[in-house]
ZAMARGU-4260 file (C-alpha; in steps of 0.2 Angstrom, whole numbers, plus 5000, padded with zeros to 4 digits):
<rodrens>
0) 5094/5036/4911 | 5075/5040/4915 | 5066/5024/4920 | 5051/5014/4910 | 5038/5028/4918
5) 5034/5033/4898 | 5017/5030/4886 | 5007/5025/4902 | 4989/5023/4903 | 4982/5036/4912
10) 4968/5024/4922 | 4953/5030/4930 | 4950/5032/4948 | 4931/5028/4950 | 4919/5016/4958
15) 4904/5009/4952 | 4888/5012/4964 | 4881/4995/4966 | 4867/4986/4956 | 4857/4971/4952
20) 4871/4964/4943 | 4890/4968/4951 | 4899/4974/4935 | 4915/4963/4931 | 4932/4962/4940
25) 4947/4962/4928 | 4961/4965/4939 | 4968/4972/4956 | 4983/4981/4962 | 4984/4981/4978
30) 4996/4988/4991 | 4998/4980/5007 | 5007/4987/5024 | 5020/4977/5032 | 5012/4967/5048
35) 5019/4971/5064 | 5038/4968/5066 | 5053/4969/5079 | 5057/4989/5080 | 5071/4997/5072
40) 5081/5002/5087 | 5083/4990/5104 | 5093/4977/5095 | 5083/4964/5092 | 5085/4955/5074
45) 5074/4960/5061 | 5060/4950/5059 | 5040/4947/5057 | 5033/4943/5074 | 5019/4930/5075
50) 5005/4943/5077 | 5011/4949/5062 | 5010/4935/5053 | 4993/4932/5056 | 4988/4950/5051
55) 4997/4946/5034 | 4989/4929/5034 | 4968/4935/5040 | 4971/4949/5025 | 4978/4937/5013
60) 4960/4927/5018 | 4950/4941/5018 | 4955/4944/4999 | 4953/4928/4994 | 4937/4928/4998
65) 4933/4947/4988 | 4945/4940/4972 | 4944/4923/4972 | 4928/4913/4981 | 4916/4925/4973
70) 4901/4915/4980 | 4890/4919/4995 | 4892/4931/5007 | 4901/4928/5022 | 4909/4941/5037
75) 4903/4955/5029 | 4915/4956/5015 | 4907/4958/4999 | 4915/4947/4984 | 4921/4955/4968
80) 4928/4939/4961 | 4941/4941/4946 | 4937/4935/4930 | 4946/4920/4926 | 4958/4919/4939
85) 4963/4901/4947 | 4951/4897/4961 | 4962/4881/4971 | 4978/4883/4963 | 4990/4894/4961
90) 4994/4900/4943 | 5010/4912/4945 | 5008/4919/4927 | 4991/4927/4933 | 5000/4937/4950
95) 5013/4950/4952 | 5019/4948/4970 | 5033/4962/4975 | 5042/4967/4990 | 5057/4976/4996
100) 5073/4964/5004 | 5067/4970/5022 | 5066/4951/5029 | 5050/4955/5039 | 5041/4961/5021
105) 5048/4946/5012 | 5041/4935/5028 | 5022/4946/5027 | 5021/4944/5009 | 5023/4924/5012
110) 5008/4924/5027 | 4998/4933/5016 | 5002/4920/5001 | 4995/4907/5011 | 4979/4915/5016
115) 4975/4921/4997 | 4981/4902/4989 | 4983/4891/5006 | 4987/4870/5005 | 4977/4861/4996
120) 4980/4842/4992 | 4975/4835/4975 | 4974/4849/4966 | 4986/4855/4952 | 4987/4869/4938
125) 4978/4862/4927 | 4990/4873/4912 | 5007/4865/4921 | 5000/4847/4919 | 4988/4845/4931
130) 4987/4828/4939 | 5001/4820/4929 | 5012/4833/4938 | 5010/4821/4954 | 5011/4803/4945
135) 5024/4793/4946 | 5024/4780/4930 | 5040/4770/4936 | 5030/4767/4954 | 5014/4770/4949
140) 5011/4780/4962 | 5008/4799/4966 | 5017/4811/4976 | 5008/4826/4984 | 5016/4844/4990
145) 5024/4846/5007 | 5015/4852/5020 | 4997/4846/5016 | 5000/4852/4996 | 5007/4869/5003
150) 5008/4881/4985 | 5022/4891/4980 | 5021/4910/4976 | 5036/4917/4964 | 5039/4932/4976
155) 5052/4947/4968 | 5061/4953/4981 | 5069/4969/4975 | 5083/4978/4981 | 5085/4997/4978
160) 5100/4993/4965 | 5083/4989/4955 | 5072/5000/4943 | 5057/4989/4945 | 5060/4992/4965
165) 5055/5012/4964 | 5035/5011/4968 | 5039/5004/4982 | 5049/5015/4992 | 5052/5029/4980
170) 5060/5040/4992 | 5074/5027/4996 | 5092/5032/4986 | 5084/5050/4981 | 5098/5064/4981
175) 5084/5076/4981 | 5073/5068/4996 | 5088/5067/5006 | 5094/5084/5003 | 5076/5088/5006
180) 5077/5078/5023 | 5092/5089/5028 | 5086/5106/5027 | 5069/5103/5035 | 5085/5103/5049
185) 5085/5119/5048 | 5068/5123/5045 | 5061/5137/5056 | 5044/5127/5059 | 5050/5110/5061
190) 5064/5118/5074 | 5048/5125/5085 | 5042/5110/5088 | 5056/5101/5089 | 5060/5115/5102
195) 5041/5112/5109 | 5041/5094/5114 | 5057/5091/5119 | 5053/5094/5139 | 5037/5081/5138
200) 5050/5068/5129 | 5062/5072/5143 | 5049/5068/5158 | 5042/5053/5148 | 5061/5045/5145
205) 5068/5050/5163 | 5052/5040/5171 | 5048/5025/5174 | 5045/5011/5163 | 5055/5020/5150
210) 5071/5030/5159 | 5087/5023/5151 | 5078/5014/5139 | 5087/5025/5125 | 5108/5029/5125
215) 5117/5042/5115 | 5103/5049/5102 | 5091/5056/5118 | 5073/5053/5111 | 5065/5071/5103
220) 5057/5075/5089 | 5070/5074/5077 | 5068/5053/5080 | 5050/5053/5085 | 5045/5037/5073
225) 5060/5026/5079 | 5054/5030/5097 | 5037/5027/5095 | 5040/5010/5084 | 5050/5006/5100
230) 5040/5011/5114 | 5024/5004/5103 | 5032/4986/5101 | 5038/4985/5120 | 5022/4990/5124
235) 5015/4974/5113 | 5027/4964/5121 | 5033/4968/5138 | 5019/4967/5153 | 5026/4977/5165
240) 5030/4990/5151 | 5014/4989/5145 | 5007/4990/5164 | 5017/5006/5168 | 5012/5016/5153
245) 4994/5013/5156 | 5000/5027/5173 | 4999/5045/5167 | 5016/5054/5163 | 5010/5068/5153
250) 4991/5075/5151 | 4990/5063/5138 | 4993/5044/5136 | 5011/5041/5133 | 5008/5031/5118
255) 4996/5044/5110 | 5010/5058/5113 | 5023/5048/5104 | 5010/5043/5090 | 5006/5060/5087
260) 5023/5066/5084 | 5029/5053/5077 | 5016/5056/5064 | 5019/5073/5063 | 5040/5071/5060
265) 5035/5060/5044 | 5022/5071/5038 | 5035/5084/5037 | 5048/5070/5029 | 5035/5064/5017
270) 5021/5075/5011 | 5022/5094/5004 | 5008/5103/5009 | 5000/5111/5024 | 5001/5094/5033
275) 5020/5095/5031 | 5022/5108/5045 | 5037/5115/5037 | 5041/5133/5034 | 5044/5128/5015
280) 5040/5117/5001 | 5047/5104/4992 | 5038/5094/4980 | 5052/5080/4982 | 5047/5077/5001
285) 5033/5067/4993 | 5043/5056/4982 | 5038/5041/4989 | 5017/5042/4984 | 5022/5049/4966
290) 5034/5034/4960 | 5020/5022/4971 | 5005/5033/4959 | 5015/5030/4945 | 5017/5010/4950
295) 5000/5008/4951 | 4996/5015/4934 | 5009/5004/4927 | 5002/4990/4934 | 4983/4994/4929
300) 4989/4997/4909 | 4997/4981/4909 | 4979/4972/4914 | 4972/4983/4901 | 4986/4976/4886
305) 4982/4959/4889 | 4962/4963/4888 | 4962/4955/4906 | 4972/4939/4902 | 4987/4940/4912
310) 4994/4952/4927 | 4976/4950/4937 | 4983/4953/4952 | 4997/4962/4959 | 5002/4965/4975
315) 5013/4978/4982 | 5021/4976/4999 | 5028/4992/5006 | 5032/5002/5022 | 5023/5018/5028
320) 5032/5029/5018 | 5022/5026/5003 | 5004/5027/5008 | 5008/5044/5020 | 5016/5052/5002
325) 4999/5045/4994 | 4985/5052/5004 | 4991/5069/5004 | 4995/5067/4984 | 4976/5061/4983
330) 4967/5072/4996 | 4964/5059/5008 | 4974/5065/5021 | 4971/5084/5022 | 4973/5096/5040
335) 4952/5095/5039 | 4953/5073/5041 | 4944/5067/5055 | 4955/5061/5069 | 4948/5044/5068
340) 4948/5042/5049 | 4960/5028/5045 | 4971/5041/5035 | 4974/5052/5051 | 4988/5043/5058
345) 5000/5029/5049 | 4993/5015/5042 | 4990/4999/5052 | 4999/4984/5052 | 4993/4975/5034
350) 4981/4990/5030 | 4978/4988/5012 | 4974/4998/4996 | 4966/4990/4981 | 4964/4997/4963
355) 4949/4985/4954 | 4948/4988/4935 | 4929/4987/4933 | 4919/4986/4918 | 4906/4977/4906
360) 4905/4979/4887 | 4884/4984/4883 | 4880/4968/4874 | 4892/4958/4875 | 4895/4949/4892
365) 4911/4942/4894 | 4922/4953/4881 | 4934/4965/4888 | 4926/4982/4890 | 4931/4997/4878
370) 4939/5012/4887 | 4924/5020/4889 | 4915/5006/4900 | 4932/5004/4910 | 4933/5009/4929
375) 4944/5008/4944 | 4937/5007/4960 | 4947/5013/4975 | 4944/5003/4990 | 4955/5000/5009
380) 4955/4987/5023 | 4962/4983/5037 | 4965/4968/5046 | 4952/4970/5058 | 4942/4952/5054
385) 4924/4960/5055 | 4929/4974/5042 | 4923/4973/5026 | 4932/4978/5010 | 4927/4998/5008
390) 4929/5013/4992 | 4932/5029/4997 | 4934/5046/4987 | 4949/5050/4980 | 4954/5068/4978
395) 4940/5074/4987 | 4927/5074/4971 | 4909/5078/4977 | 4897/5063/4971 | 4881/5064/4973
400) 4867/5053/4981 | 4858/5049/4962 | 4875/5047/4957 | 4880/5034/4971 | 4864/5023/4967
405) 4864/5022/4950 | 4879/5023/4946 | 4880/5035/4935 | 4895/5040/4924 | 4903/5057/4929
410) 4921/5062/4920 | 4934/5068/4930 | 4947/5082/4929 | 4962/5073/4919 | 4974/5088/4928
415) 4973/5078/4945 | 4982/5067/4936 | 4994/5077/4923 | 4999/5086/4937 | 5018/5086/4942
420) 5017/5079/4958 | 5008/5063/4953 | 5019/5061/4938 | 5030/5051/4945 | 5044/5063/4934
425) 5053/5066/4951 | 5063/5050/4949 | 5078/5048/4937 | 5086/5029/4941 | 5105/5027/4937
430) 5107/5009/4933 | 5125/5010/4938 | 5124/5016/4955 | 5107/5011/4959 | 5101/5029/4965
435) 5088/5041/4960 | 5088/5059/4959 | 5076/5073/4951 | 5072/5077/4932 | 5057/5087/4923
440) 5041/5083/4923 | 5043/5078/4904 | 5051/5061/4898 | 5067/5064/4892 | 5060/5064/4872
445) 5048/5079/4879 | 5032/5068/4881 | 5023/5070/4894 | 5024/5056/4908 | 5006/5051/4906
450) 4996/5050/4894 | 4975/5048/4892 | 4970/5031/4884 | 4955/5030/4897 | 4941/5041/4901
455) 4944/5046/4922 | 4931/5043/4934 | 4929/5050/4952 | 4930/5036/4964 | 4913/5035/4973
460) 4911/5033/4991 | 4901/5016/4998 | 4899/5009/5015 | 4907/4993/5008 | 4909/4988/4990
</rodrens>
C-alpha cells in the first residue's frame, strides 16, 4: 500500500532579502538533531546526557525568541515571530511535535519543549478555559501547575510500525537501503579504503588510552561511526581519556581521524553521488533525505490548507541520517564544501533546519497571501548561544547581489523538485509488517508524487535572517 505521499504541494524554497518591513511568518517546520547522548556501544543505557539536554533546552530558547517573542533584538538572533501563535501558553493544536522511540530523542524533544514554552504561573489557554481552568468553586481557591506552572507538550513518539514515522528515518525498515548497505560490502572503492585505514585504526586501538577498549568487532572502517560516537563520548566524559588523546598517535588528531571516517562510511551508507565514494550508484542509499523532503513538503501544504490557522509549527526530531541524505539531495553538501561549513561533517548536537512560509498579500495586511506572494525561507542553527538564526542557498542557485537587497522575485526550476530522487516515491510502507521497500517514481494511480500549487523560489543566502 503506497503511503499518504500523493497531491502534495510542491512549496517553494526561497528567502526574502530583508526590508523596512519583515514580511509575515505563517509557519515553520523545523528539524532538529538529537543533543548529545550515551554511545551506542560501551554498554551504558541509552539516554540524554545533561549537556544534551541543555543543547535541546538553549535551542528550544533560541526559537522561542525567532517564533514566539517577536519584540526586540537580543543575542543577535533576529525575530521572525509567527502570526497568531500562543505567546505564554501552550496551545497543542497550533504545534506538531514528532520523534522516533529512541529514549534520548523523546527526552531532547522534552528539553527543547521547555525552552520554546517553559513554566509559567497564572497563565492558561485562553481557548481551554483560561483562568476558570485553575478555580476551584467547592474551595474557592485556585490550583496552579506543577513545577512553577510547568506546560505540557503532546509529543508523538513514532515507532517504525508507523507510516507517519517515515520522514524521520526513511532508511529504517527499507529492503532496498539494506540490500543497498550490503553490496557496498563488496564495493571495490569502499573495500580500498576499508583496506587503507585499517593500519592507522590498528595503532590507535592497540595504544594507550584506547587499546582493549573494543572486543570482538575490531574497530575499522566498516564500523567507523560507532567507534567515533564511542571514542567522541569518552573523550566528553572521561579525563584521563580525554588527556591521553590530546598526545599524537597518528599525523592527525585521533578524534579528527575517526571523525573523518566516520563521515566518510555514512556518506557512502547515505548519499548517492560523488560524495558516496562507492564504485556504483544507488539512488536508494539516500532514502532517508527523500522521505524527510517529502515530510517537509507535507508539513508546509498543511500550513497552506488552513490559510495559516493551525499546524504553525512543527518540529521534527531525528538522527543524522536524515540531514547527511538531505544535503547532498540539496547541493549543500557537495565534494567542493568548505571543510568548515557546517555541512562538511555530521550535524552537531541540536543543529537545526527551519522551513518559514513567508508572505504578505499587496493590499491587504493581515490576509493569507495567494500563491504567488508565498515563500519559504531555508535557514540553520546550531546550539552555539552567540549564533544567530542564518538562510542559506539551497541547490546551489546563483542569486545576485540586487537580488539579495531587494528582494527581488526570481522563479526557480520546478525539476529540482520533480526529480526522482527528492520524490519521496522510494518508500512503499506495508501496514502489516511495518517495512518499506522501493516503488516508481509515480503514485500508484500514475500521478506524479508532487505536484505544483506554488510558484518556487531559490532560497537566498543572508548573513542572518
Amino acid at each position: 500500500m503506497a503511503p499518504s505521499y500523493r497531491n502534495v504541494v510542491l512549496v517553494a524554497l526561497a528567502a526574502v532579502a530583508s526590508a523596512d518591513t519583515e514580511p509575515t511568518v505563517w509557519g515553520s517546520v523545523a528539524v532538529i538533531m538529537n543533543g548529545e547522548r550515551t554511545p551506542l556501544r560501551g554498554g551504558l543505557a541509552s539516554t540524554i546526557t545533561p549537556q544534551g539536554a541543555q543543547q535541546m533546552y538553549g535551542q528550544g530558547v533560541a526559537f522561542r525568541q525567532r517564533y514566539i517573542d517577536g519584540t526586540n533584538a537580543q543575542d543577535n538572533l533576529f525575530r521572525a515571530p509567527i502570526r497568531g501563535i500562543e505567546r505564554d501558553t501552550l496551545d497543542n493544536s497550533q504545534l506538531t511535535i514528532l520523534t522516533n522511540t529512541d529514549v534520548h530523542t523523546i527526552a531532547g524533544a522534552t528539553a527543547f519543549l521547555q525552552g520554546l514554552y517553559p513554566p509559567i504561573d497564572d497563565e492558561f489557554l485562553h481557548e481551554a478555559g483560561g483562568v476558570s481552568l485553575s478555580y476551584d468553586a467547592a474551595t474557592d481557591n485556585y490550583t496552579q501547575y506543577p513545577l512553577n506552572g510547568y506546560q505540557y507538550p503532546a509529543i508523538s513518539t513514532l515507532s517504525t510500525l508507523e507510516e507517519t514515522s517515515i520522514p524521520l528515518h526513511g532508511h529504517k525498515g527499507c529492503f532496498n537501503w539494506l540490500n543497498a548497505m550490503d553490496k557496498l560490502l563488496d564495493d571495490e572503492n569502499i573495500r580500498k579504503e576499508a583496506d587503507a585505514t585499517l593500519e592507522s585504526y590498528q595503532e590507535i586501538f592497540s595504544s594507550l588510552p584506547l587499546n582493549g577498549a573494543f572486543t570482538g568487532d575490531f574497530p575499522s572502517f566498516w564500523n567507523a561511526y560507532d567507534v567515533f560516537d564511542y571514542v567522541r563520548y569518552q573523550s566528553n566524559h572521561n579525563s584521563t581519556i580525554h588527556r591521553q588523546l590530546e598526545e599524537p598517535i597518528l599525523s592527525e588528531p585521533t578524534l579528527e581521524f575517526l571523525e573523518r571516517n566516520a563521515f566518510k562510511q555514512q556518506l557512502a551508507l547515505n548519499t548517492d553521488s560523488s560524495l558516496s565514494g562507492a564504485s556504483t550508484r544507488d539512488p536508494v542509499r539516500s532514502i532517508a533525505g527523500q522521505a524527510l523532503a517529502q515530510g517537509i513538503l507535507d508539513a508546509l501544504a498543511a500550513v497552506v490548507s488552513s490559510r495559516g490557522e493551525t499546524d504553525k509549527l512543527t518540529l521534527m526530531f531525528t538522527s543524522f541520517h536524515p540531514f547527511i541524505a538531505f544535503w547532498s539531495l540539496t547541493q549543500l553538501l557537495t565534494p567542493s564544501t568548505d571543510p568548515s561549513s557546517p555541512y562538511a561533517s555530521f550535524p552537531a548536537p541540536g543543529f537545526s533546519m527551519a522551513f518559514e512560509l513567508i508572505g504578505d498579500q499587496p493590499g491587504q495586511p493581515g490576509q493569507f497571501p495567494s500563491n504567488d506572494h508565498l515563500r519559504v525561507r531555508f535557514a540553520i542553527r546550531n546550539t552555539n548561544s552567540s549564533t544567530p538564526f542564518r538562510a542559506d542557498n539551497l541547490f546551489g542557485t546563483p542569486v545576485s547581489d540586487r537580488e539579495l537587497h531587494d528582494g527581488r522575485t526570481v522563479t526557480a526550476d520546478e525539476a529540482h523538485f520533480r526529480d526522482s530522487k527528492l520524490s519521496g516515491a522510494g518508500l512503499v510502507f506495508d501496514k502489516e509488517t511495518g517495512r518499506t521497500t522501493a516503488r516508481e517514481t509515480a503514485d500508484d494511480d500514475g500521478v506524479s508524487v508532487l505536484s505544483t500549487d506554488m510558484t518556487a523560489q531559490p532560497v537566498r543566502p543572508r548573513e542572518s535572517v
